[in-house]
Every structure is written in C-alpha cells, then in structure tokens.
BAFI-3210 file (N, C-alpha, C; in Angstrom, 3 decimals, decimal comma, padded with zeros to 6 digits):
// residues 190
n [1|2|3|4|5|6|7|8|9|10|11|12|13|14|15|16|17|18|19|20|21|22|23|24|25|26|27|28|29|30|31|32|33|34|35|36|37|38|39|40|41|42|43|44|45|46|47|48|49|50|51|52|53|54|55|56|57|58|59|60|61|62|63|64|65|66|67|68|69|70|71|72|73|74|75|76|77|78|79|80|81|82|83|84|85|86|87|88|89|90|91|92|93|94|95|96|97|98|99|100|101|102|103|104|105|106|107|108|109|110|111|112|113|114|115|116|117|118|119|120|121|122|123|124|125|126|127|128|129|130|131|132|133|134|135|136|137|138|139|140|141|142|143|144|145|146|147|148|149|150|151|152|153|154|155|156|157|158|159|160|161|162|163|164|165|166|167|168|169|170|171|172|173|174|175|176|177|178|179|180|181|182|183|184|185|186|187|188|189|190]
n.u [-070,905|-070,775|-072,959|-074,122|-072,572|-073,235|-076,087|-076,165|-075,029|-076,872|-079,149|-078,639|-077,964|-080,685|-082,180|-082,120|-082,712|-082,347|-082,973|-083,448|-080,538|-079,745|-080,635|-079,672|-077,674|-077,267|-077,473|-078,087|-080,141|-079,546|-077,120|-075,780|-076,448|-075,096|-072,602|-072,341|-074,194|-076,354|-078,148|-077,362|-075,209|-073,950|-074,150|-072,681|-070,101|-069,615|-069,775|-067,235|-065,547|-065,113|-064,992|-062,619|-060,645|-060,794|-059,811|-056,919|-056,287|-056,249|-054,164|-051,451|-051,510|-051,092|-048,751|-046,855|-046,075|-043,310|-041,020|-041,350|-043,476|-046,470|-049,497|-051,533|-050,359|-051,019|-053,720|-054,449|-053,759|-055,001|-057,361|-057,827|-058,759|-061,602|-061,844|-061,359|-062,993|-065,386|-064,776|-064,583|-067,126|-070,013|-068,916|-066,796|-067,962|-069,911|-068,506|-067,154|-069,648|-071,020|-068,582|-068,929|-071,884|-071,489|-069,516|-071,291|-072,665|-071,668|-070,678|-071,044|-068,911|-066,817|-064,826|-062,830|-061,148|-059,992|-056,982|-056,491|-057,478|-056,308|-053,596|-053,605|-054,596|-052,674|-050,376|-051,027|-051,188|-048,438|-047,444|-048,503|-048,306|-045,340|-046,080|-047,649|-046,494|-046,771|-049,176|-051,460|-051,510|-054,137|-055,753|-054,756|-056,095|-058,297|-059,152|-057,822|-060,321|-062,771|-062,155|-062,682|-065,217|-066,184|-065,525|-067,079|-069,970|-069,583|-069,836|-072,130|-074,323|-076,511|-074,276|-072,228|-072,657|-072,734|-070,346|-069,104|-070,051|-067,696|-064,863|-061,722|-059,204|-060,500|-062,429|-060,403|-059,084|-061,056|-061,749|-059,292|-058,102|-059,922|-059,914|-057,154|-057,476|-059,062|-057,282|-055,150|-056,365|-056,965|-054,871|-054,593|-054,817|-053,888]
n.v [019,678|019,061|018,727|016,890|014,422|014,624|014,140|011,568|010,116|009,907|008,693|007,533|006,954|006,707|007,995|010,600|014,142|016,306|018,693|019,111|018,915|021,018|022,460|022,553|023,022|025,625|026,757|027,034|024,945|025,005|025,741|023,680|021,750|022,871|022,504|019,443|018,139|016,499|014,926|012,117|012,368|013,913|013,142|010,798|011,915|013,380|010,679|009,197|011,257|011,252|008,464|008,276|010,527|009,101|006,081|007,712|008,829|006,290|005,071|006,573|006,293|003,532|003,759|005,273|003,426|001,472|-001,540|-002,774|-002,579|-003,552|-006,416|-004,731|-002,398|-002,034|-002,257|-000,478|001,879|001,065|001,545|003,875|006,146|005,971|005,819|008,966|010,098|008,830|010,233|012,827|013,694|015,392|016,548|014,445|012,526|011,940|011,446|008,694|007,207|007,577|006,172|003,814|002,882|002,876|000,490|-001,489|-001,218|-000,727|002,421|003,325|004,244|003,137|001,793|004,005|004,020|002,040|001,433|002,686|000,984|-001,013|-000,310|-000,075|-002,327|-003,954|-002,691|-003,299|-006,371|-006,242|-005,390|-007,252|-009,858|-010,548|-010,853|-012,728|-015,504|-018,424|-017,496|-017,072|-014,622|-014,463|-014,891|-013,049|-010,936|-011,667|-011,329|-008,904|-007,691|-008,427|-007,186|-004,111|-004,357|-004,798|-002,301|-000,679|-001,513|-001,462|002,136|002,719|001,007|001,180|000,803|001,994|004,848|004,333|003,980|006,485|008,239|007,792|008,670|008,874|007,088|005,237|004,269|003,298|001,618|-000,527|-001,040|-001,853|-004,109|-006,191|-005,793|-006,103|-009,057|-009,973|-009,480|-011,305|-013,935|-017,638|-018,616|-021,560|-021,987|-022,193]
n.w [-045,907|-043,298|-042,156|-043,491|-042,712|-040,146|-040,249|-041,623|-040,266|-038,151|-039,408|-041,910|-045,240|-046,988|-045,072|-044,939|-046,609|-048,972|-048,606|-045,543|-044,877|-046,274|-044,596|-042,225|-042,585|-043,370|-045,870|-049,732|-051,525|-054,617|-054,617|-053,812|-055,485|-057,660|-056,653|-056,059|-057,893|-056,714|-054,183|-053,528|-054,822|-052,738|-050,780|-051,056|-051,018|-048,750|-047,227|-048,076|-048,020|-044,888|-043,967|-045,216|-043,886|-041,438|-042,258|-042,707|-040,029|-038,351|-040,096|-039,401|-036,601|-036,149|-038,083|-036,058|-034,176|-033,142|-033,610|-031,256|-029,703|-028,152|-028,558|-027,442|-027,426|-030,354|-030,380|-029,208|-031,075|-033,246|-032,818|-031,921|-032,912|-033,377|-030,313|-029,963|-031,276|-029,412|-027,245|-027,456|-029,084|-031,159|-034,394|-034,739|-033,756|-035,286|-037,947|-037,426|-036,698|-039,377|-040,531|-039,814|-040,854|-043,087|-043,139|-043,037|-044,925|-047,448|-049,902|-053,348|-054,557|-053,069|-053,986|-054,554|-052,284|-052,171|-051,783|-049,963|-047,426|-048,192|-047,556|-044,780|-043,544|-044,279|-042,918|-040,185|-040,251|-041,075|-038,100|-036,251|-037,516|-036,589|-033,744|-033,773|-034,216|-036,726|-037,414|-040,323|-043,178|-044,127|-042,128|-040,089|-041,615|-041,519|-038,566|-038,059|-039,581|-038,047|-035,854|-036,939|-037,503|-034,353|-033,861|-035,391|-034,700|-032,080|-031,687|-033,121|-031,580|-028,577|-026,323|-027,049|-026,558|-023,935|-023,172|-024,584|-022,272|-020,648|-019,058|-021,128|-020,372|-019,046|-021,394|-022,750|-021,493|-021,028|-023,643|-025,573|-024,926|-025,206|-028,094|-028,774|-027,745|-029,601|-031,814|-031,297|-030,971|-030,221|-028,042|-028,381|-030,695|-033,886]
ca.u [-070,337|-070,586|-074,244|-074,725|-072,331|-073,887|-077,642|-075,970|-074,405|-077,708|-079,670|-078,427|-078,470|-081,948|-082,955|-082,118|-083,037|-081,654|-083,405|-083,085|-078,897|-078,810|-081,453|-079,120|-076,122|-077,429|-076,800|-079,280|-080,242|-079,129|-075,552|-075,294|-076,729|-074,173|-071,097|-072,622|-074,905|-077,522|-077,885|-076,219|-073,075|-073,471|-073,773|-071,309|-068,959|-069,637|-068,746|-065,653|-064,166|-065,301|-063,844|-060,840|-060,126|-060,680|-058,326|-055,781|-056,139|-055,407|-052,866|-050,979|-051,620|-050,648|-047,208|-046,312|-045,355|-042,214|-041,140|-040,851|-044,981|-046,973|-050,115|-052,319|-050,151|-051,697|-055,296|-055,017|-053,361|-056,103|-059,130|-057,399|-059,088|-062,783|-061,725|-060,824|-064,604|-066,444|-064,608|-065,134|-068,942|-069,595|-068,878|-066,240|-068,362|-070,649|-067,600|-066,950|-070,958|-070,938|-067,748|-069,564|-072,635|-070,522|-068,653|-071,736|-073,452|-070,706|-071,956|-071,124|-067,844|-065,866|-063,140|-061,620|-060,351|-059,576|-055,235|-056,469|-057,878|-055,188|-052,365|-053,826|-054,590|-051,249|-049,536|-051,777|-050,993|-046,912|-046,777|-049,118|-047,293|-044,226|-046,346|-048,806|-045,865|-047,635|-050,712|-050,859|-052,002|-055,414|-056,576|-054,758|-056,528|-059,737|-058,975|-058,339|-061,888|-063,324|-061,895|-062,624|-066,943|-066,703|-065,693|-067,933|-071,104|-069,599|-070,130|-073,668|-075,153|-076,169|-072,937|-071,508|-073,253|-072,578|-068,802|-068,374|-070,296|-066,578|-063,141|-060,875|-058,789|-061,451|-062,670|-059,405|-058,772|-062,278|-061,482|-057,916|-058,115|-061,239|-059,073|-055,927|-057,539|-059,465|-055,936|-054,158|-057,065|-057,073|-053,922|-054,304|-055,384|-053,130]
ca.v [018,351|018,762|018,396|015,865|013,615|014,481|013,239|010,587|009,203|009,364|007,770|006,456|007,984|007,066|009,002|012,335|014,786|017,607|020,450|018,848|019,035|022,239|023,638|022,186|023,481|027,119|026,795|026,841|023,514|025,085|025,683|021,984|020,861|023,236|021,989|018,143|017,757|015,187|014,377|010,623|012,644|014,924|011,745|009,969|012,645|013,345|009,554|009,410|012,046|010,523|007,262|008,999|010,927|007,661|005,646|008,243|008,530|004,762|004,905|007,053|005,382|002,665|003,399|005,881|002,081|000,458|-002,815|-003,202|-002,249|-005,237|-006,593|-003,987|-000,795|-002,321|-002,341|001,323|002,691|000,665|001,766|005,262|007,212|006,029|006,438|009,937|010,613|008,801|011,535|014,683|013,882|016,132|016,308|013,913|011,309|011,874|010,570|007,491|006,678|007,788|005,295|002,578|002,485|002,731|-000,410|-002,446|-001,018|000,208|002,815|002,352|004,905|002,760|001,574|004,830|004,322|000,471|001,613|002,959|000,524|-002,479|-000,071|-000,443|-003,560|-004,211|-002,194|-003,682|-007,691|-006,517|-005,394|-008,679|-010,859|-010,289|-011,205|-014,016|-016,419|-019,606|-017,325|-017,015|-013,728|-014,434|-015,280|-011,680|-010,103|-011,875|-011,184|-007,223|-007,030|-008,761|-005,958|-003,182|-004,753|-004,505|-001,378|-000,285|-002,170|-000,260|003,120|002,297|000,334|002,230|000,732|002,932|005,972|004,362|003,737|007,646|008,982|007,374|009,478|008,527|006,262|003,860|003,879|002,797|000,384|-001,538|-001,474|-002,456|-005,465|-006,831|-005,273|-006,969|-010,405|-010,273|-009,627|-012,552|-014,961|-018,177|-019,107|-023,199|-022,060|-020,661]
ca.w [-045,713|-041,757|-041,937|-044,133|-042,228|-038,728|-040,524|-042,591|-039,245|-037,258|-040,326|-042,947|-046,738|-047,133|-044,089|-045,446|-047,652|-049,196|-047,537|-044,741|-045,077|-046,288|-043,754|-041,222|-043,041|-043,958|-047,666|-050,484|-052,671|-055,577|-054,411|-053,384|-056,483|-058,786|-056,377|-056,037|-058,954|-056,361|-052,932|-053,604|-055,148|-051,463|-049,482|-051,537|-051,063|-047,309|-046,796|-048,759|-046,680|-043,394|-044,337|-045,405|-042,770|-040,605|-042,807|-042,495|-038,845|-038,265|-040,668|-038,932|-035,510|-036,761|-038,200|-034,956|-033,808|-033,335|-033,481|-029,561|-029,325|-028,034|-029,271|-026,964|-028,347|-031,354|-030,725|-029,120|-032,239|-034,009|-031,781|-031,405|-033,771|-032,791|-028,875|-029,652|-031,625|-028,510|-025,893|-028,465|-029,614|-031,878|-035,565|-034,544|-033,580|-036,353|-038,345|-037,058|-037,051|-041,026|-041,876|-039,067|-041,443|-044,629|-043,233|-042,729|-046,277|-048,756|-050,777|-054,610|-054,631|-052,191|-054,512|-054,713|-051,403|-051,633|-051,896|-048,478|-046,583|-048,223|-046,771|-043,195|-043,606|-044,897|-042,135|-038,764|-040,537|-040,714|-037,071|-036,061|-037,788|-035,767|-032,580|-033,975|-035,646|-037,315|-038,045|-041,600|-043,059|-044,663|-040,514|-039,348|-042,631|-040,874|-037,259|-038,326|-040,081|-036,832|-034,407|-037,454|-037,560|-033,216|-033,501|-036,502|-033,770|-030,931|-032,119|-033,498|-030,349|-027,361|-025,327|-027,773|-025,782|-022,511|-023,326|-024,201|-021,016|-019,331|-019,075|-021,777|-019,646|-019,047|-022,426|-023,309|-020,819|-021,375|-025,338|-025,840|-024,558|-025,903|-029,350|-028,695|-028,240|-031,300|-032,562|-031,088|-031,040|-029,166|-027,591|-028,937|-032,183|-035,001]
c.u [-070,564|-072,044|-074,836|-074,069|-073,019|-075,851|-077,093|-075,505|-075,907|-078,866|-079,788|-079,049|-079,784|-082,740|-083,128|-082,586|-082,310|-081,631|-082,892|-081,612|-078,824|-079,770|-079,985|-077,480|-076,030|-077,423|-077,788|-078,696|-079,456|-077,801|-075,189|-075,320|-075,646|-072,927|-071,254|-073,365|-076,337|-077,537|-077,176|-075,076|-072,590|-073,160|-072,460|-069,863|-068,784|-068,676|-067,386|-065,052|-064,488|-064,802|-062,592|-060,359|-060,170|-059,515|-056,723|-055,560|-055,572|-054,148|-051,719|-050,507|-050,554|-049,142|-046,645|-045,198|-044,183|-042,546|-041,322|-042,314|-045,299|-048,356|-051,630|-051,665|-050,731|-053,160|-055,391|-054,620|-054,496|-057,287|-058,543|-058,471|-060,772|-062,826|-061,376|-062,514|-065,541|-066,051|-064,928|-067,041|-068,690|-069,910|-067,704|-066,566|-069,491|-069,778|-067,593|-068,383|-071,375|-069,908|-068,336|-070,433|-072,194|-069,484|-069,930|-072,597|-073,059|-071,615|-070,998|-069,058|-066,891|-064,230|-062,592|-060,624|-059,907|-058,041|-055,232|-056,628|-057,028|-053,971|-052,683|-053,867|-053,184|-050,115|-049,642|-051,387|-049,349|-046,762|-047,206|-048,699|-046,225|-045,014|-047,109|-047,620|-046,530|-049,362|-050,602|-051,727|-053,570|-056,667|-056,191|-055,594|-058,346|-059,992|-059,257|-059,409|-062,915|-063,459|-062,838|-064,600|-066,976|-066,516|-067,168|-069,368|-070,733|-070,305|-071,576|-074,898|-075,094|-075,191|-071,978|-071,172|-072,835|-070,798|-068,381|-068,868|-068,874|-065,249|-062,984|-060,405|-059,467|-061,795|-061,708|-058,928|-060,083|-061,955|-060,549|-058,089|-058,928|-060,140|-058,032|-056,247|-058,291|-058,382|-055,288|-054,838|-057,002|-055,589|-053,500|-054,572|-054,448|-052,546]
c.v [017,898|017,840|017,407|014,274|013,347|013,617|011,805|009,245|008,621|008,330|007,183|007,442|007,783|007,647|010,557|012,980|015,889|018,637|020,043|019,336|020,094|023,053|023,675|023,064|025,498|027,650|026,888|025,303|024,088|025,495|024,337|021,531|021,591|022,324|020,204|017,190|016,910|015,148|013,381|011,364|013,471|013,722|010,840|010,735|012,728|011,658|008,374|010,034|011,617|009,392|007,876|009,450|010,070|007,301|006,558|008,510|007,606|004,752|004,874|007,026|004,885|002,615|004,507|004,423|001,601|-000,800|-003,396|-003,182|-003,888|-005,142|-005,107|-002,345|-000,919|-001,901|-001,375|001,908|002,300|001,619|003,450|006,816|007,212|006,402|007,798|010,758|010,381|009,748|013,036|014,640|014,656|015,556|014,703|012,522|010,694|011,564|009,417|007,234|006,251|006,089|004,141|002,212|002,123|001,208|-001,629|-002,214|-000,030|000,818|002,624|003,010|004,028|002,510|002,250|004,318|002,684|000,672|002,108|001,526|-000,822|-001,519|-000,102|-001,430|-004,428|-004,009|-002,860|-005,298|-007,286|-006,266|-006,862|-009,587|-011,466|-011,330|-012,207|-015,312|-017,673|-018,757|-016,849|-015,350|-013,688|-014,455|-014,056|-011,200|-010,493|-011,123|-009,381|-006,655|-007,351|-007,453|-004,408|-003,206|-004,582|-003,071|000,145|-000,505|-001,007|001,365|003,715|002,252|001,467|001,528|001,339|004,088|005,903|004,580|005,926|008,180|008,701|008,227|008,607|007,072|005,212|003,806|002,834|001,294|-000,740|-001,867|-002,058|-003,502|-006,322|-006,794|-006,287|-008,674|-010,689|-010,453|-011,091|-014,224|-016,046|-018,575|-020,718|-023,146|-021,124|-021,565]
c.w [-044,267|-041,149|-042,585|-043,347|-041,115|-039,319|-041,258|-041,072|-038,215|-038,183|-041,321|-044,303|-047,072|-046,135|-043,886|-046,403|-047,963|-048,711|-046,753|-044,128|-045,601|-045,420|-042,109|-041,174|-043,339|-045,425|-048,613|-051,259|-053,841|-055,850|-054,263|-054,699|-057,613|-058,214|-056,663|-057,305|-057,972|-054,596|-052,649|-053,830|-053,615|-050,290|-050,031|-050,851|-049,565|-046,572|-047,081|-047,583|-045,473|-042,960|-044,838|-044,383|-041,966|-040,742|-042,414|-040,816|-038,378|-038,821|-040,276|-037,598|-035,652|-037,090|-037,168|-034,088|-033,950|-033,539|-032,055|-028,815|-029,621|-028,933|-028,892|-027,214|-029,767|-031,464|-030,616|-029,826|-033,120|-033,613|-031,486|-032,182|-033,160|-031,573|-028,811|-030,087|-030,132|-027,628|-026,430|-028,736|-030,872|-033,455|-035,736|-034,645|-034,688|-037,807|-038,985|-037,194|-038,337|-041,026|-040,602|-040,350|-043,100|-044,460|-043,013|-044,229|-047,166|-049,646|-052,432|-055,317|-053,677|-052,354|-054,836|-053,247|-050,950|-051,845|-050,083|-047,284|-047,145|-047,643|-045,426|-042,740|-043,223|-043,405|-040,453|-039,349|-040,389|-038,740|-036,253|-036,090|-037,075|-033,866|-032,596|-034,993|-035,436|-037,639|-039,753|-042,127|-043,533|-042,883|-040,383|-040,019|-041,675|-039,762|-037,206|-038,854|-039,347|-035,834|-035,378|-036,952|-036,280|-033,351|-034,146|-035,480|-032,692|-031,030|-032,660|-032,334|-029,059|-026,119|-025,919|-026,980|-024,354|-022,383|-023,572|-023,261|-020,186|-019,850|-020,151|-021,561|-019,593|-020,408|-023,461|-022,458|-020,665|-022,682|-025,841|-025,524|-025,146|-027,437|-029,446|-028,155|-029,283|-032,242|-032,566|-030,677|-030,363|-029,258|-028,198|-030,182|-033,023|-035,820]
res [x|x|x|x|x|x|x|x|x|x|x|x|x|x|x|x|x|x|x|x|x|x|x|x|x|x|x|x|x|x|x|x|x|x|x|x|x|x|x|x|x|x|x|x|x|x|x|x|x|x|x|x|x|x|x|x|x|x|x|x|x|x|x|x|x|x|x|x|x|x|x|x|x|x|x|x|x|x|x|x|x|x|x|x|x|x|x|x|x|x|x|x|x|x|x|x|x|x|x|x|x|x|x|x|x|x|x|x|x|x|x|x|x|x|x|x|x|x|x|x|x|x|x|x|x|x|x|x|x|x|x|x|x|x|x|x|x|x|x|x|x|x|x|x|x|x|x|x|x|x|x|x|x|x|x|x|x|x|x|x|x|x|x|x|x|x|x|x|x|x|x|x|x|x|x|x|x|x|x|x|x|x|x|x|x|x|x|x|x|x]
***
C-alpha cells in the first residue's frame, strides 16, 4: 500500500505498473493480485486509505475547536494535516500528493467516502458560520472547496517543495492566512 501510494503520488495511476509497485514494495504480483485482484483495485485501494486517513485527520482538527477559535485557528486545523506531511516528507507526504491528485481526478470508488468528506464539510461550515454571519452556506461550502483545491495545488506545484524546505512555524505562518481569507472572503461581499 506504502509503495503504491509513494508512485501513485509522484505519477498518477496511469504512471504505474504493477511490477513496478511491488518491486518497490518487495512483494510478488501474484500476492497483490490474490489480495487486490488488479492494479486499479491496488490503486483504488491505496487512494481510499490516503484520502481517509486525510479526512480523518481534518476531522479531528477540526472538531479539537471551540467555539472561542477565530477564523485562522480554523484554517490551521484545516491546513494541519497537509502542514504536518510537508515537514515529515516521506510516506507522509506521499499521502497528501495521492489525495491532491485524487481531488483534482476522482477515481471511480470515491462515494464510499462521500459521509466523510460531507462531515468535514459540515463541521468547517458550522464553526464558519458563527464568524461569517450573512454568508449563506452554499458560499462557505464554496469558499471551503476553494482553500481544500489551494491546498490540493500547493502540495503538487514546486512552491509546494519550496514551502517544506521552511521550519514548521513559517510554513504555518505563510499558509494560515492565505487559508483564513479564503475562509472569510471579501470584507464588502457576503
């Protein structure tokens, strides 16, 4: 699974192959293919759990929150999970790359995990709400798939690369902000 995400993240399910992923992995084809049945059911499966474990990351962010958290404890509970892949590298970051490309070209399994991604949704529009009154929720529901697509770009683009060469700290204090006005959008507009 480790190895199929780390190739799936640097190129995309048609950039792999089977050997490939299990030369990488140590495994034989014909163990993959008894546990997986295909390479699509290994890539499918790889970016299920990569998006899952995402989702549940945020999630969890996410409701750590009070009510008393502003709009920028928001974005870094949002942006927390990717800012923690760009300082690890790694399998970590090979992740977040996987559910980046999976958010710009769903693969065909997605709607198992659509109870996931409407409870985040769900949960990042109630604390919002609270701090955006007169925005209605179909604009936060926008606004949160705005910040979700920069971060999905970030991670991708090489300012992706440049952004984790920096401490933590800065990563966080360049991102949040950018985050938290995507959140709260223009000041004359709502």
């Amino acid at each position: 699974m480790a190895a199929a995400q780390e190739l799936l993240a640097r190129r995309g399910q048609e950039g792999v192959t089977l050997r490939e992923i299990t030369d990488r992995a140590g495994a034989n084809v014909s163990a993959v293919s008894y546990h997986f049945g295909s390479l699509k059911a290994l890539c499918d499966s790889a970016i299920e759990n990569a998006l899952e474990r995402y989702l549940d990351a945020q999630i969890d962010e996410v409701a750590s929150l009070d009510t008393a958290s502003g709009v920028e404890d928001l974005a870094a509970a949002f942006a927390r999970p990717m800012m923690r892949a760009l300082e690890a590298g790694g399998r970590d970051l090979a992740v977040m790359r996987t559910v980046a490309r999976v958010g710009i070209d769903p693969p065909e399994g997605w709607g198992r995990l659509t109870a996931k991604f409407q409870q985040s949704r769900r949960d990042i529009v109630r604390q919002l709400s609270a701090k955006t009154p007169g925005v209605d929720e179909r604009e936060l529901d926008f606004r949160i798939r705005c910040a979700a697509g920069l971060l999905n770009w970030l991670v991708l683009a090489p300012i992706g690369a440049e952004l984790a060469a920096e401490p933590p700290e800065q990563i966080e204090r360049w991102l949040v902000p950018v985050l938290a006005g995507a959140f709260l959008g223009s000041p004359n507009v709502g």
